[in-house]
N, C-alpha and C positions, 0 to 999 in steps of 0.2 A: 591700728589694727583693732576690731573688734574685739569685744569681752569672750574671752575662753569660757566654753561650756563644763559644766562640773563631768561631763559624757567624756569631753576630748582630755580632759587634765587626768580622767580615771586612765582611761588610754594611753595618756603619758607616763603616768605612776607603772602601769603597767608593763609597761614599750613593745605596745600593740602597732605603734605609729611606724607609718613609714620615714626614710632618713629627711626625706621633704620636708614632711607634716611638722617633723621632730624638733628640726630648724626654727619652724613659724611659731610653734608654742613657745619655744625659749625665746624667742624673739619679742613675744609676747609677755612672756614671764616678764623679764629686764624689761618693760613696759608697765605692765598695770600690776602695782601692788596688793589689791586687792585678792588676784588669780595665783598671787606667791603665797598670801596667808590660807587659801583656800586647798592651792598644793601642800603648806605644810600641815593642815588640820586631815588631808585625808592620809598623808604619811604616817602621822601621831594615831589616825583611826587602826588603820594598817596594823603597827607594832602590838598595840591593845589587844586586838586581835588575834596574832600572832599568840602571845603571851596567854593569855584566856586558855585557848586551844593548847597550848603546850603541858601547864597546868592538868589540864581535863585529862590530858594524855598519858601526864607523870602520875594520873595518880591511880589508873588503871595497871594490876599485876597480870601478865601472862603466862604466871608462873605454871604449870602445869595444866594447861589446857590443852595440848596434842595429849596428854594423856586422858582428861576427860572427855574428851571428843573420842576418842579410840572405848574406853569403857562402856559410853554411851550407846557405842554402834555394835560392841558385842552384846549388848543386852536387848537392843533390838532384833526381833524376831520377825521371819518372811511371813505376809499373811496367804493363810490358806488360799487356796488356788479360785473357790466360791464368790471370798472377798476380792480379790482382785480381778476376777471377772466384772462384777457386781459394781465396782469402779468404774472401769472402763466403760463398761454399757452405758453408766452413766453420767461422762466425760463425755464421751461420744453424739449422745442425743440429748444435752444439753447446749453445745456449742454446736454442732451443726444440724439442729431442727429441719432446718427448710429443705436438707439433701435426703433426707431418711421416709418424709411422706410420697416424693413422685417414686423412690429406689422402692418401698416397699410393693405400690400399686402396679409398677412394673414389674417384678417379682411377681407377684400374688397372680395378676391375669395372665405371667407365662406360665407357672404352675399349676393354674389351671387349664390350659388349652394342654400339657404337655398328659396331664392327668383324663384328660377325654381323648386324648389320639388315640391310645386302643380301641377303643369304641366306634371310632368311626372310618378304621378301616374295612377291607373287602373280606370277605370269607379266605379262606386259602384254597387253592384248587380253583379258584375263578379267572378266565380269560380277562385280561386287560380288553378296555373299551376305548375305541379310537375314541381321539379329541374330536370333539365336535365344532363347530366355529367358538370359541370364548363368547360366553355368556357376563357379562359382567354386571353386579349388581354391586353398589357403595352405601352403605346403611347414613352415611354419617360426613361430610365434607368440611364442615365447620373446623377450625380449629380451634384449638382445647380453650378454656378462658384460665387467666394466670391460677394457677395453684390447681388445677383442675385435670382431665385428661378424658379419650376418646377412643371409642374401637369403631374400628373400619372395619367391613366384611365385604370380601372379594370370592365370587365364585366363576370357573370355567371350568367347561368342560366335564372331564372327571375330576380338575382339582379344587382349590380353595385358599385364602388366605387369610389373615386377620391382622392389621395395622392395628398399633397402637402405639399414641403419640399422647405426653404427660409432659405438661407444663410448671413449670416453679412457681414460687412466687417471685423470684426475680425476674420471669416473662423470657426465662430457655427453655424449649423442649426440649424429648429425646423423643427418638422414634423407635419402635422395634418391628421388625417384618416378619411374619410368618409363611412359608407359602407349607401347604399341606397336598402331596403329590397323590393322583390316583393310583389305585392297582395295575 
């Protein structure tokens, strides 16, 4: 049989091995003297080990630590409602950047169209106006380039629309439709 790898004798120390594999090492072991000094120096690493750590362990006190953990947290006070705002905002648009510039540009141009609808409806007391065949006029057909965005303007009849579609830089749009109805 071939020489045992230090990989499959750690596997053995371990008994990671399957009851097969387990056979052919021991097989191997009563074979090559060599892979038995090699098993016993990582057993001897092993104990050393073990011991180190235990040390390290014993010589840490627990003694009264649920109580200073409990003191600790009476003395901490909740921060003002400003600061933890003031966090978050700034949690928020440091980890997700790339989501907050297409959200705000969609926001901002729906605020703005929702802020001129008053304006561009009809008097009150004015008859509606039949449709007329749809006129249609598209400022803009391109789509948006990554990180970037585009408004569409649709007009028929008595109504109107405005498409806008806003690109990430990970190359997703979103779309929003407006259609703006006549009197």
């Amino acid at each position: 049989m071939k020489k045992l790898t230090d990989k499959m004798l750690e596997r053995y120390y371990d008994g990671e091995l399957s009851p097969r594999q387990t056979k052919k090492v021991e097989a191997a072991l009563a074979e090559q003297p060599e892979s038995r000094h090699a098993l016993d120096k990582l057993s001897k690493m092993s104990e050393l080990i073990h011991l180190a750590n235990q040390e390290s362990v014993d010589a840490v006190s627990f003694d009264g630590f649920a109580d200073q953990v409990t003191k600790g947290l009476a003395r901490d006070q909740q921060l003002p409602l400003t600061e933890r705002i003031t966090v978050w905002l700034r949690e928020i648009f440091a980890h997700r950047p790339t989501v907050w510039v297409p959200a705000a540009a969609v926001v901002g141009t729906g605020l703005a169209v929702m802020l001129a609808l008053p304006f561009t409806s009809a008097p009150p007391g004015t008859a509606p106006v039949e449709p007329a065949q749809p006129d249609i006029w598209i400022a803009s057909t391109l789509p948006p380039a990554t990180g970037s965005s585009s408004v569409d303007a649709v007009d028929y009849g008595t109504g109107s629309g405005m498409i806008y579609t806003v690109a990430d830089g990970r190359g997703a749009t979103a779309t929003v439709v407006w259609v703006i109805e006549g009197n």
